[in-house]
C-alpha positions as CSV (number, residue, x, y, z in Angstrom):
1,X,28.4,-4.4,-20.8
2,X,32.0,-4.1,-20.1
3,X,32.5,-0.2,-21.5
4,X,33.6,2.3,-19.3
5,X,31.0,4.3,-20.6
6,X,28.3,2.7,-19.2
7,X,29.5,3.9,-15.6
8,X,28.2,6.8,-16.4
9,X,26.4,7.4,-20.0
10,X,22.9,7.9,-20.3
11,X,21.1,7.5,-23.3
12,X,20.3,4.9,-25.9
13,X,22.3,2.6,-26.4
14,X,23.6,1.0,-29.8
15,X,23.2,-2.7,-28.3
16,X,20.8,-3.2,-25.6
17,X,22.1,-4.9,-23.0
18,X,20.5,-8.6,-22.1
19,X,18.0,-8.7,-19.4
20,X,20.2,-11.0,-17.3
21,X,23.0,-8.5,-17.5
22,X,20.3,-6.0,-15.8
23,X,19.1,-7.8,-13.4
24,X,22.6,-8.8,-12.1
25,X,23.3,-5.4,-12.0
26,X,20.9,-3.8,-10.5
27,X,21.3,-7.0,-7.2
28,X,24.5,-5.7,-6.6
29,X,24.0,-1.8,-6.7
30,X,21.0,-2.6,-4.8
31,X,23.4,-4.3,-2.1
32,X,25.7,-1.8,-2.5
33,X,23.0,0.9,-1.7
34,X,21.9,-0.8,1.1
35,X,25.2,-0.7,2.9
36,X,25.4,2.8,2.1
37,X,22.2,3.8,3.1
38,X,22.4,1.5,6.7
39,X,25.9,3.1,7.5
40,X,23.7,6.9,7.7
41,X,21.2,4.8,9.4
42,X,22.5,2.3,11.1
43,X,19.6,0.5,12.8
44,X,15.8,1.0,11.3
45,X,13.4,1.3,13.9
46,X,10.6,-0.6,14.6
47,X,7.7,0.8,16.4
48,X,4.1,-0.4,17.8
49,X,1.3,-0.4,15.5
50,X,-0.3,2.7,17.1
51,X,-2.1,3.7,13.1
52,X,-5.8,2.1,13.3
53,X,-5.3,0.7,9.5
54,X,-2.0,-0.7,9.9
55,X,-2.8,-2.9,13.0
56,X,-6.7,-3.6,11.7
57,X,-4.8,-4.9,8.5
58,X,-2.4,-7.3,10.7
59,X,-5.4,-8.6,13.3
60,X,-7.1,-9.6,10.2
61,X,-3.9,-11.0,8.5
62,X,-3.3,-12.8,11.5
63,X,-7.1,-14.4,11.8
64,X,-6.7,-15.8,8.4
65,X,-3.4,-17.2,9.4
66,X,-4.1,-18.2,12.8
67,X,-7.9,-19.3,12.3
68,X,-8.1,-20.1,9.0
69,X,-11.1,-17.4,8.8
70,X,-10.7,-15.1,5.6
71,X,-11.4,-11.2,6.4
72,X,-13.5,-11.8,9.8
73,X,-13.4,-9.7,12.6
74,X,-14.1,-11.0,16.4
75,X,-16.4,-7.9,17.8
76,X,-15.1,-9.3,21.1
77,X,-11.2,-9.5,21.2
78,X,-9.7,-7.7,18.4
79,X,-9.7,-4.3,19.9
80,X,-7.9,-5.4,22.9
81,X,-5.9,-7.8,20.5
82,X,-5.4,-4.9,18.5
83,X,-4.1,-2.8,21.7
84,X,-1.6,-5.8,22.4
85,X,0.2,-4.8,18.9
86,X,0.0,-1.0,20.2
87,X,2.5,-1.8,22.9
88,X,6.1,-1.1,23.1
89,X,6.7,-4.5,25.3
90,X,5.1,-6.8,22.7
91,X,7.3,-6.0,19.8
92,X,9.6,-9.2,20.2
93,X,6.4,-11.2,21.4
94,X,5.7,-14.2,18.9
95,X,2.6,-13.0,17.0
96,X,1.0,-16.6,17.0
97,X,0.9,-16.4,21.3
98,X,-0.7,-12.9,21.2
99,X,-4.5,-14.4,20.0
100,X,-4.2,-16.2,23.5
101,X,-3.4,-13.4,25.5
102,X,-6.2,-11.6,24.2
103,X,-8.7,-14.5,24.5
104,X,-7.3,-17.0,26.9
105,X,-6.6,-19.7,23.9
106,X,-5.9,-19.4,20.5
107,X,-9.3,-21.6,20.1
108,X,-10.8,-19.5,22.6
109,X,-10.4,-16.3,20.2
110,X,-10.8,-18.2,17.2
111,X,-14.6,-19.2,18.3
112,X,-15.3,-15.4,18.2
113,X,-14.7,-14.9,14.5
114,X,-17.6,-14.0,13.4
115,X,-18.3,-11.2,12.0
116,X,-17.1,-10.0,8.4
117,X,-14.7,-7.1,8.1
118,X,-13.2,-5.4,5.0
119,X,-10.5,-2.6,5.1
120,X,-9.3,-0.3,2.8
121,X,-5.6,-1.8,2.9
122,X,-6.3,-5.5,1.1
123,X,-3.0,-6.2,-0.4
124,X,-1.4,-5.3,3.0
125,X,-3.2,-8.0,4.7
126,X,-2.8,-10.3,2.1
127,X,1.1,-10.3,2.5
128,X,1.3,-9.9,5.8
129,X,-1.2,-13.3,6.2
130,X,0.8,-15.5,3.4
131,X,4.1,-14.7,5.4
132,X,2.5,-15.1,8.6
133,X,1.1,-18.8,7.4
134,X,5.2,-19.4,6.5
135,X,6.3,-17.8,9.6
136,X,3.8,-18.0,12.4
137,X,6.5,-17.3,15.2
138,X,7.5,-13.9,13.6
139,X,7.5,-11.1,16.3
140,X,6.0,-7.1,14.8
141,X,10.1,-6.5,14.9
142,X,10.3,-9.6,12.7
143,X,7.7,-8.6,10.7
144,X,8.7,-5.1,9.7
145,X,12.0,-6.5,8.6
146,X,10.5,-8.6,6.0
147,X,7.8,-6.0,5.2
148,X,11.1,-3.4,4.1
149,X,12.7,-6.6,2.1
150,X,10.0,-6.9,0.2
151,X,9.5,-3.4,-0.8
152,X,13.3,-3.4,-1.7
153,X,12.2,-6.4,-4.4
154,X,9.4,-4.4,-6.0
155,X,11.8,-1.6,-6.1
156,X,14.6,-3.7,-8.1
157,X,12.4,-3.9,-11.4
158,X,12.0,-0.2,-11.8
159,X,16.2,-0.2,-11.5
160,X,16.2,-3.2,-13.6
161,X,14.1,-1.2,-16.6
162,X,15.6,1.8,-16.1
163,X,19.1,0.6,-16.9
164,X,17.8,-1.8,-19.7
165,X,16.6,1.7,-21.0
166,X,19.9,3.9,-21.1
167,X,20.5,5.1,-17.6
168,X,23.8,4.3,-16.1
169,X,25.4,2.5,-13.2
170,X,25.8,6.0,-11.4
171,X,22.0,7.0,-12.0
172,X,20.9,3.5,-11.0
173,X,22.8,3.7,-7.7
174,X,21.4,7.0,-7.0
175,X,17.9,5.6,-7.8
176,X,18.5,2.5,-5.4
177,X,20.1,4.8,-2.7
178,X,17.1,7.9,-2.8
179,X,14.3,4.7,-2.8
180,X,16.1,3.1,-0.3
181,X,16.8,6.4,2.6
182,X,12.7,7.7,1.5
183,X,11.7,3.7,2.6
184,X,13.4,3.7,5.6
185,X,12.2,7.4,6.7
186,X,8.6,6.0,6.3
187,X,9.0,2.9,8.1
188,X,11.0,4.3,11.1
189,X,7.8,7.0,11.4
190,X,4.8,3.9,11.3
191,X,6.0,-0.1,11.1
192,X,4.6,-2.8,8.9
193,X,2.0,-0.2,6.9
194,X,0.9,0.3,3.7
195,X,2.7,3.9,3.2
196,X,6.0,1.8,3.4
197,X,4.5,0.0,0.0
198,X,3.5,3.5,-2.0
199,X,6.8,4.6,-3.4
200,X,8.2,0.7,-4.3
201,X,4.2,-0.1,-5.8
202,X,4.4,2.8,-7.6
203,X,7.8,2.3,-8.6
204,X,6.7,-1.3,-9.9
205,X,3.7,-0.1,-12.1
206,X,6.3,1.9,-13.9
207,X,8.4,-0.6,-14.4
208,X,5.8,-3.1,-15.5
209,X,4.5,-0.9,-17.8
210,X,7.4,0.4,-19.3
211,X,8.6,-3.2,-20.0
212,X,4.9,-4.1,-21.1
213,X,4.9,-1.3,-23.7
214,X,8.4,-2.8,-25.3
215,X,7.1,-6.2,-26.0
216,X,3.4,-5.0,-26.9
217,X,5.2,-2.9,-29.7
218,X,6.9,-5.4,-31.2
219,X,4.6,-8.7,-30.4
220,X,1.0,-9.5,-32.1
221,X,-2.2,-9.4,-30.3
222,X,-2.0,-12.7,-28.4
223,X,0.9,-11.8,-26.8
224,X,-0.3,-8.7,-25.9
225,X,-3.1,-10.1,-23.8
226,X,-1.2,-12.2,-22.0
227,X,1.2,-9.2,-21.2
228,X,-1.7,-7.2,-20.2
229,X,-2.9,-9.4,-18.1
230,X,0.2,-9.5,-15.9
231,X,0.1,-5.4,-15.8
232,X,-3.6,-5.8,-14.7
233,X,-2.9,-8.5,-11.7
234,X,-0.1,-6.2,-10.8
235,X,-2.0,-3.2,-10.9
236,X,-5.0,-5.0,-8.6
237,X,-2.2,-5.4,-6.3
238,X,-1.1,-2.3,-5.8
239,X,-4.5,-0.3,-6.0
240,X,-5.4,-2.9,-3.1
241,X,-2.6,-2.0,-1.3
242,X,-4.5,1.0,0.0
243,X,-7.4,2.1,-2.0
244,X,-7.2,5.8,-1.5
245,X,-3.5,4.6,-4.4
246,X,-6.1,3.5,-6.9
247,X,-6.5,7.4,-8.9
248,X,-2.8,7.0,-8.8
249,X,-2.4,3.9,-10.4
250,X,-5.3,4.8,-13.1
251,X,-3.5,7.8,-13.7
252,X,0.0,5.8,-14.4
253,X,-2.0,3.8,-16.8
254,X,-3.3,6.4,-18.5
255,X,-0.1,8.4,-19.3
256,X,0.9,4.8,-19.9
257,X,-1.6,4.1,-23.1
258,X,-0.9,7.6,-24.3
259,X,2.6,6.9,-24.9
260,X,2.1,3.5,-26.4
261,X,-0.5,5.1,-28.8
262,X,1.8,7.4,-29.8
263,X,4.8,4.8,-30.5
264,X,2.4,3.0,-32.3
265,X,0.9,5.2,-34.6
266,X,-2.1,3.2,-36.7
267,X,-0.6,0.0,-35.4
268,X,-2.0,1.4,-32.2
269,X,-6.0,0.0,-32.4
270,X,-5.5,-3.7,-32.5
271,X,-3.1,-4.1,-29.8
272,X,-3.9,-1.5,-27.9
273,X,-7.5,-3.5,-27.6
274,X,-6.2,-6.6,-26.7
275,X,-3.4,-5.0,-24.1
276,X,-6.8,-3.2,-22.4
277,X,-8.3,-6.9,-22.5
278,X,-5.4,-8.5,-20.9
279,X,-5.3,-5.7,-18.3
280,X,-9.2,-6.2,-17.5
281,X,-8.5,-10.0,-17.6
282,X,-5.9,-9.9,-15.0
283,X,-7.6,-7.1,-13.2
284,X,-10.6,-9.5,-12.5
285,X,-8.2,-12.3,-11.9
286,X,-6.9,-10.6,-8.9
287,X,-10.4,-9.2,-7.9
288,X,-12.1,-12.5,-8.0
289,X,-8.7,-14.7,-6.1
290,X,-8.7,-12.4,-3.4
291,X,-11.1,-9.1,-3.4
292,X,-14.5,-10.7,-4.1
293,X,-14.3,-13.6,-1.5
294,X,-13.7,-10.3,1.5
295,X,-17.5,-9.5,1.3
296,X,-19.2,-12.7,1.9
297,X,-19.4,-12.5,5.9
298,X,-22.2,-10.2,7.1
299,X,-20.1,-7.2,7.7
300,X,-19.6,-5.1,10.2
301,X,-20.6,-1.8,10.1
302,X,-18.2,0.1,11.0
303,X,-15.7,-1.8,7.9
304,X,-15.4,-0.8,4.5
305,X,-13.4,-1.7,1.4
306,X,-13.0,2.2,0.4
307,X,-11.1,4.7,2.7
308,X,-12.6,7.5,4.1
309,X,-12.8,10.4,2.1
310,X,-13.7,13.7,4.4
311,X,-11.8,11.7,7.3
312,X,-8.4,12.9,5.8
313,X,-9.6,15.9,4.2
314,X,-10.8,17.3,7.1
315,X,-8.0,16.4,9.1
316,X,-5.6,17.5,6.5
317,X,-6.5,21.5,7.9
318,X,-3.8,21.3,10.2
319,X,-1.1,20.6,7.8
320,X,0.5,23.0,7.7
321,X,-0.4,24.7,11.3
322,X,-2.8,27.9,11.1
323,X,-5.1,29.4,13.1
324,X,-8.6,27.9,11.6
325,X,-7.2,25.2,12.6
326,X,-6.2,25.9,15.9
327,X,-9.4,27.8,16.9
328,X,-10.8,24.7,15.4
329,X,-8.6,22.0,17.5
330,X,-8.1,20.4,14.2
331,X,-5.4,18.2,14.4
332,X,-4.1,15.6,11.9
333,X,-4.8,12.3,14.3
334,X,-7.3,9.8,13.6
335,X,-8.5,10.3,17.2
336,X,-9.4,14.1,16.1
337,X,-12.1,13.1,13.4
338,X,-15.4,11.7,15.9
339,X,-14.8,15.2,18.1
340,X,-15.1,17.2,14.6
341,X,-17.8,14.8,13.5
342,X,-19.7,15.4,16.5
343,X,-20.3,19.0,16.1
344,X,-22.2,18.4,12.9
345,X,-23.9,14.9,14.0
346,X,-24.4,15.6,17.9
347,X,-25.7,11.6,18.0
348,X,-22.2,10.9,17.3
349,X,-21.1,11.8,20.9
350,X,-21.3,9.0,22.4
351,X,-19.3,6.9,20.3
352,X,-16.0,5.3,21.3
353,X,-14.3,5.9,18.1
354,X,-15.3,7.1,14.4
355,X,-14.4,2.9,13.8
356,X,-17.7,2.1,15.7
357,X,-20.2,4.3,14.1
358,X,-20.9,3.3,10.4
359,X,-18.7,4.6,7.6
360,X,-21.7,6.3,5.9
361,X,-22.9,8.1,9.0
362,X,-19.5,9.2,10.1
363,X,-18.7,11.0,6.5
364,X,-21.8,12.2,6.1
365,X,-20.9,13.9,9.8
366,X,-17.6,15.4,8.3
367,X,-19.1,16.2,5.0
368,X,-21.2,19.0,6.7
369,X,-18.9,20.3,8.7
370,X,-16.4,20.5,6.1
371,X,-18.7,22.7,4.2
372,X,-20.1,24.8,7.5
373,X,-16.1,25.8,7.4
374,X,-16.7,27.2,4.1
375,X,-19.7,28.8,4.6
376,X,-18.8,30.5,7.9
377,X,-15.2,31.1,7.5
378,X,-13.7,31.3,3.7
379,X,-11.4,33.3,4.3
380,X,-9.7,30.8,6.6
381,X,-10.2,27.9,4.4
382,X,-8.8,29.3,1.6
């Protein structure tokens, strides 16, 4: 622990170093990175909730906090609650008052929760409504601090493995300082969302599975459930962080088993079995806690626990700028997607926003006219 060598070495070492040792030492380059990173960037920047599943995820983190009402929607007052959080002057507004403003009284708005709504950032809501039930007075500025301390937690296992595994103090401080700048970039662009959570999440499965794959290798099946388990809860979190992160997540896992298998060698089939057990177990765990109780309210129609598929692909033309897209007025704003879904579904035209049409209807819209852009100009597509 105390070798000069370990400043900057990388590789595996003769005496692995304790977990304690680690841990303490990846707190205080983590520290030390923040420092560094706030003196570039002195003061992060909060900004209104102007992304439609950022502030749907906070109205319905705040009715379960504020109302005691689990995933419900009030067809009446969210939107214009929801425009409350899209405004610059409510930023350092307490987030319990803003229910009232919307309504008239908190009671007031909590009588019009009644109808069920599911989005496709879970794990987002659940945070934000657990801290919100600790912290009711929080203001969005408030809020967003906390949101960027707690991705700087998940990222402190991934240093805390990394260094347990041969990288030095230099790597690890360059880990802490790269996660730390790419956070606060993301969070500075769109406040309190789950794109703020990717990198950390991601981050976290790695580090849970590289630390689950060390003790299934050397522990017997029992133990291997139990550690499974754990890898399944976390990775329930994270794939319900945003649901359009779950192929990402199945993907770490897979690479994940792979590698085990191979460390293993024959030893590989019995604990491999009960690690995929524990990981189910603690899969449904999560699912059944706090995914499975979101769908009992008759739901609206316009909410859905998947993310839109076609809605991003489509959008996704303009990126980078061409002129398909331009002749097209494709842009990449959510606002874009009912206009483009309107020239294949002309019953669409009418609607206020792709949010209140159903889901089904609205992709089915932007299916076809994805395809039309094939047919009649594949050239530009490709």
């Amino acid at each position: 622990m105390s070798s000069p060598r370990w400043l900057l070495s990388v590789g595996t070492r003769e005496t692995a170093v304790s977990w304690r040792s680690v841990i303490a030492w990846a707190i205080v380059l983590g520290l030390a990175a923040h420092v560094t990173v706030r003196a570039g960037r002195p003061e992060p920047r909060t900004v209104p909730l102007a992304h439609s599943h950022t502030s749907i995820s906070l109205v319905l983190a705040m009715n379960w906090a504020f109302c005691g009402k689990y995933s419900t929607w009030s067809q009446r007052h969210a939107p214009s609650l929801a425009n409350l959080l899209e405004a610059e002057e409510f930023l350092d507004l307490p987030l319990s008052d803003l229910p009232a403003r919307a309504a008239g009284s908190v009671a007031a708005y909590c009588r019009t929760l009644d109808t069920g709504y599911v989005n496709a950032e879970n794990s987002l809501m659940l945070v934000e409504g657990v801290y919100l039930q600790a912290f009711p007075d929080v203001t969005i500025r408030g809020l967003d601090r906390a949101m960027r301390r707690l991705q700087w937690i998940l990222v402190l296992p991934f240093v805390a493995v990394a260094l347990r595994g041969g990288a030095s103090l230099a790597l690890a401080f360059g880990l802490w300082c790269a996660a730390l700048l790419t956070n606060s970039l993301l969070n500075d662009a769109i406040s309190c969302s789950s794109y703020g959570f990717l990198g950390p999440a991601l981050l976290l499965v790695v580090a849970i599975v590289g630390a689950a794959n060390d003790v299934v290798a050397r522990r017997r099946a029992p133990t291997c459930v139990a550690v499974g388990s754990i890898v399944g809860f976390v990775f329930g979190f994270v794939g319900n962080l945003r649901t359009s992160y779950l192929p990402i997540v199945l993907a770490a896992l897979a690479v994940a088993s792979l590698c085990l298998a191979a460390r293993l060698g024959r030893a590989a089939g019995p604990r491999g079995l009960a690690s995929i057990l524990g990981i189910a177990l603690g899969w449904w765990i999560f699912h059944l806690a706090f995914i499975a109780p979101l769908g009992q309210s008759p739901a609206s129609q316009s909410s859905s626990a998947e993310h839109h598929f076609y809605h991003p692909l489509v959008l996704g033309l303009a990126n980078p700028p061409n002129r398909l897209a331009e002749e097209e007025r494709i842009t990449w704003n959510d606002g874009a997607g009912l206009g483009l879904a309107a020239r294949a579904d002309p019953s669409l035209a009418g609607a206020a926003s792709h949010w209140s049409v159903p889901m089904a209807t609205y992709e089915a819209a932007l299916r076809k006219y994805y395809l039309q852009l094939w047919r009649q100009r594949p050239r530009d597509m490709l």
